[in-house]
C-alpha positions as CSV (number, residue, x, y, z in Angstrom):
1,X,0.0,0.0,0.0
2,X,3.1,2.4,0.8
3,X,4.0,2.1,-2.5
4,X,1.2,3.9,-3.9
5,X,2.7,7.2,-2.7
6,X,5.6,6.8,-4.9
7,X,4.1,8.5,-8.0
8,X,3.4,11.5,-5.4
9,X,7.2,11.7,-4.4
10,X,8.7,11.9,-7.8
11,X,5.9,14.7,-8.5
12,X,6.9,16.3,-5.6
13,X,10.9,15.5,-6.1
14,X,10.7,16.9,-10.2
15,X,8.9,19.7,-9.0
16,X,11.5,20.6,-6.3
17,X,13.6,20.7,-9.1
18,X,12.0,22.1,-11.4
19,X,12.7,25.7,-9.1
20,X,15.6,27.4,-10.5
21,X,17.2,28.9,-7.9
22,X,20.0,30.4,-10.2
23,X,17.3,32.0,-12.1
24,X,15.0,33.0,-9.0
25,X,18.7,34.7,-7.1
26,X,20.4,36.2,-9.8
27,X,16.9,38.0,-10.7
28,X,16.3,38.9,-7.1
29,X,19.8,40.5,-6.7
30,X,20.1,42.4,-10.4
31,X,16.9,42.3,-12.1
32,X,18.7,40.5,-14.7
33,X,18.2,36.5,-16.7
34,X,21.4,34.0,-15.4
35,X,20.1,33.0,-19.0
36,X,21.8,36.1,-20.7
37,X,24.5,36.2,-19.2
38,X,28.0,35.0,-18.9
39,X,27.7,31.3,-20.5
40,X,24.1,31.8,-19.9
41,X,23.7,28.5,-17.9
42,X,21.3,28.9,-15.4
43,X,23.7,27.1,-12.8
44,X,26.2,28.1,-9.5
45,X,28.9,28.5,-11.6
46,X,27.8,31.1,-14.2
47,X,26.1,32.9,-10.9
48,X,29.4,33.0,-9.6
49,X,31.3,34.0,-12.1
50,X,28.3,37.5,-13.3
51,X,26.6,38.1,-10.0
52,X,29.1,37.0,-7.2
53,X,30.5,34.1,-5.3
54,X,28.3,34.5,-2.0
55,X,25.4,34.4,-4.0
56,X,26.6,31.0,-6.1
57,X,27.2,29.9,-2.7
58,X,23.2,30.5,-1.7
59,X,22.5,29.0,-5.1
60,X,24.4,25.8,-4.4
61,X,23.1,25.0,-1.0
62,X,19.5,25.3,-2.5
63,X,20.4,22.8,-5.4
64,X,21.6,20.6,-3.3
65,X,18.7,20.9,-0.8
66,X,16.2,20.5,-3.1
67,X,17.5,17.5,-4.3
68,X,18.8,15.5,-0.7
69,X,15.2,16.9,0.9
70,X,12.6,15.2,-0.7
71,X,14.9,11.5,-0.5
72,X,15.8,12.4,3.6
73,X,11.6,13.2,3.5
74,X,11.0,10.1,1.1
75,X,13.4,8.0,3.3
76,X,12.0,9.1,6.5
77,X,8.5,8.8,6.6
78,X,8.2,6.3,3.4
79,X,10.5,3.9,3.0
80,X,13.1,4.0,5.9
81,X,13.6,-0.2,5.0
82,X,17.2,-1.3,4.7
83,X,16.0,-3.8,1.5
84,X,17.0,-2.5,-2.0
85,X,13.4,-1.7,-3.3
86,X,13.2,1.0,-0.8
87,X,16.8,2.8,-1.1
88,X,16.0,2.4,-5.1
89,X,12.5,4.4,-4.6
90,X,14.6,6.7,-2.4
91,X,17.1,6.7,-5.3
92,X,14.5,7.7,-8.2
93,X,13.4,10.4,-6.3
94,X,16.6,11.8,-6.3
95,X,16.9,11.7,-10.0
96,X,13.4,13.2,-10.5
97,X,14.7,16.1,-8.8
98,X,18.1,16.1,-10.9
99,X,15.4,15.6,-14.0
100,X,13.6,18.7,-12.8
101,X,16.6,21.3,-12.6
102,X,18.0,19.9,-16.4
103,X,14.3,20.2,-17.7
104,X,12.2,22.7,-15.3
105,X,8.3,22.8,-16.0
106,X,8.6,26.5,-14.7
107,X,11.3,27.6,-17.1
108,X,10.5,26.1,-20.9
109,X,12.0,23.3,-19.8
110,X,15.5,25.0,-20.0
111,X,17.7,24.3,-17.0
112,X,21.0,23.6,-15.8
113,X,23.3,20.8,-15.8
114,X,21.3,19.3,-12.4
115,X,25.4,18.8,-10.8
116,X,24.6,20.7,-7.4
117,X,21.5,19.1,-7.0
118,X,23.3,15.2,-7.7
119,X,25.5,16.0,-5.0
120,X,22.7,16.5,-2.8
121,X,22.3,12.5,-4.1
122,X,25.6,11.5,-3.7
123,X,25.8,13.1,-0.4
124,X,22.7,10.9,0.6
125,X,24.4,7.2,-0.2
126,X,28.0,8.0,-0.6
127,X,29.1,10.7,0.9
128,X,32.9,10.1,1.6
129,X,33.3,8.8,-1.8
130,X,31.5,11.7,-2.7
131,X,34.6,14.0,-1.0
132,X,37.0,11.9,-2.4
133,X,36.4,12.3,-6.1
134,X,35.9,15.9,-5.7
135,X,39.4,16.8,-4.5
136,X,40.7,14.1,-7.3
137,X,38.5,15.7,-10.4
138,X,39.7,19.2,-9.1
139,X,43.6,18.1,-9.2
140,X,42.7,16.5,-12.7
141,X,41.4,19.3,-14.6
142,X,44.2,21.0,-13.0
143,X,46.6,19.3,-14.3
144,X,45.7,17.7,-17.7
145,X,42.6,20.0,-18.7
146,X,43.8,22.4,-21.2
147,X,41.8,25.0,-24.3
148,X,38.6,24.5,-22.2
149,X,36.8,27.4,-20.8
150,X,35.9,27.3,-17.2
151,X,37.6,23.9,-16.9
152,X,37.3,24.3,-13.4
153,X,34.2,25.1,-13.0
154,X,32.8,23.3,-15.5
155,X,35.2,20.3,-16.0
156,X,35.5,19.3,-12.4
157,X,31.8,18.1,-12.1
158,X,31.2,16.1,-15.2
159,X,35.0,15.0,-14.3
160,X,33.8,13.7,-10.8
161,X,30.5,12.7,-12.2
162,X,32.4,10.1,-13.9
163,X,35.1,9.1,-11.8
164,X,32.9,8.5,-8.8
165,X,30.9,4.9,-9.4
166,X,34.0,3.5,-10.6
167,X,35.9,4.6,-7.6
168,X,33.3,3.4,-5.4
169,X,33.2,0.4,-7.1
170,X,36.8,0.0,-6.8
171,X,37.0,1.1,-2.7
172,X,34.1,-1.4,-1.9
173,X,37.0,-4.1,-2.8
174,X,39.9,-3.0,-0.3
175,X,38.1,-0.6,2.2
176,X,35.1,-1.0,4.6
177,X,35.6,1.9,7.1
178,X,32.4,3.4,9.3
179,X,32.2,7.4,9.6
180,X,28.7,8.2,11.2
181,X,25.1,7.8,10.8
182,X,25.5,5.1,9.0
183,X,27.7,5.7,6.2
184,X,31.0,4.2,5.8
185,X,34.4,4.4,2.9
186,X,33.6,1.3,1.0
187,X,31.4,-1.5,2.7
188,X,28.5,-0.8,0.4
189,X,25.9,-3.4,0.1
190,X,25.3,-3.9,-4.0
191,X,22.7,-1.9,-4.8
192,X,24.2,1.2,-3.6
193,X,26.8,0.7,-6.3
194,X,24.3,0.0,-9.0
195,X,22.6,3.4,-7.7
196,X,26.0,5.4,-8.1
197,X,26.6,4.0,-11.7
198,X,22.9,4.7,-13.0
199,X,23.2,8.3,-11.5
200,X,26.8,8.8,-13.3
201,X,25.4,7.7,-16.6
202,X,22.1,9.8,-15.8
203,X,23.8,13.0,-15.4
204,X,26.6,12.4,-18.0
205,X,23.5,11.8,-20.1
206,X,21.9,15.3,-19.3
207,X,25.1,17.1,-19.8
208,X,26.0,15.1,-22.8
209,X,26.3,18.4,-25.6
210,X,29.7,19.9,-22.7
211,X,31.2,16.1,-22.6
212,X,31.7,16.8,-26.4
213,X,33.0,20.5,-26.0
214,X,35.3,18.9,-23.0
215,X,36.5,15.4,-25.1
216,X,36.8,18.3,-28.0
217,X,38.6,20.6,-26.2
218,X,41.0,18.0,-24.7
219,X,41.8,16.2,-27.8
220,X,43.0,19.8,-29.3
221,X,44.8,20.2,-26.6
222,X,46.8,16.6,-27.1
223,X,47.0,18.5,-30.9
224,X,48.6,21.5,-30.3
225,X,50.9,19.9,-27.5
226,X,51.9,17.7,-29.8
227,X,52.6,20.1,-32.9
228,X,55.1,22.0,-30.3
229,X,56.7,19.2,-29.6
């Protein structure tokens, strides 16, 4: 019978996402569209980069909220079981609030890349993994990123994005350390590991059209590099 209120959560969880808060700030604070401006993503990083980094900051925390909210809500009072079926409900509401920030019904279905509101998701099953691949995308795009613009703001999330099932995947062999409420480094049961690599692929999905400027921008790098040489 519970499960009869799962249609109601991802209506609830697309909607969540489905608010722009990039749009909603950056008008409130200059009267202006995120949409005309700078790259004209509607996203934290193009709010930080044309109205100010306090304000991405205020944008990010609200992706991220209204993504992890409706899954702590859904987990809580729905489906708080520790079998599969429930954490892959939780799951799918997590992704129809990603769904709703890439696709907003409020905003012609013209949103941003949904990474701020996945981390809210990542943050919810893997959360030290989560840290992990952050810090390692950041020193990657760094390092070996070259003739992309924004590479750090932009690169490091699709980076991460894609590094972060496979490192999971990888840690769940050789660690299995407990850090609070739950959540440990490694020890994941099975379907938390399907859950990471369906989100990956998800988002990479969404954000498909910047994976080709990124592959694009990295293989002419590797040209030029190589023509100095």
């Amino acid at each position: 019978m519970i499960y009869l209120f799962v249609p109601l959560l991802l209506i609830l969880a697309y909607l969540s996402g489905s608010v722009n808060y990039a749009i909603i700030v950056t008008r409130l604070v200059t009267g202006r569209d995120i949409r005309t401006m700078g790259n004209k993503n509607p996203g934290t990083a193009n709010v930080g980069r044309s109205v100010g980094k306090g304000w991405a900051g205020l944008v990010f925390f609200l992706d991220v909220a209204k993504g992890l909210g409706p899954m702590i809500l859904s987990r809580s009072l729905f489906f708080p079981g520790d079998n599969y079926w429930d954490f892959f409900i939780v799951a799918a509401v997590g992704i129809a609030a990603i769904t709703g920030h890439c696709k907003p019904l409020f905003f012609q279905f013209r949103g941003g890349g949904g990474i701020a509101t996945s981390i809210g998701v990542y943050a919810f099953f893997i959360p030290a993994e989560l840290l992990l691949c952050l810090i390692v995308a950041f020193v990657i795009a760094l390092l070996f990123i070259r003739g992309v613009r924004f590479r750090v703001g932009q690169g490091v999330p699709i980076l991460f994005v894609s590094i972060t099932p496979f490192a999971t995947l990888v840690l769940n062999f050789f660690v299995d350390l407990p850090l609070f409420a739950g959540r440990s480094l490694g020890g994941h049961p099975w379907y938390i590991l399907v859950i990471a690599f369906v989100l990956s692929f998800f988002i990479i999905g969404m954000n498909s059209s910047f994976v080709g400027r990124l592959l694009k921008g990295a293989d002419s790098s590797g040209e030029e590099n190589a023509e100095k040489a």
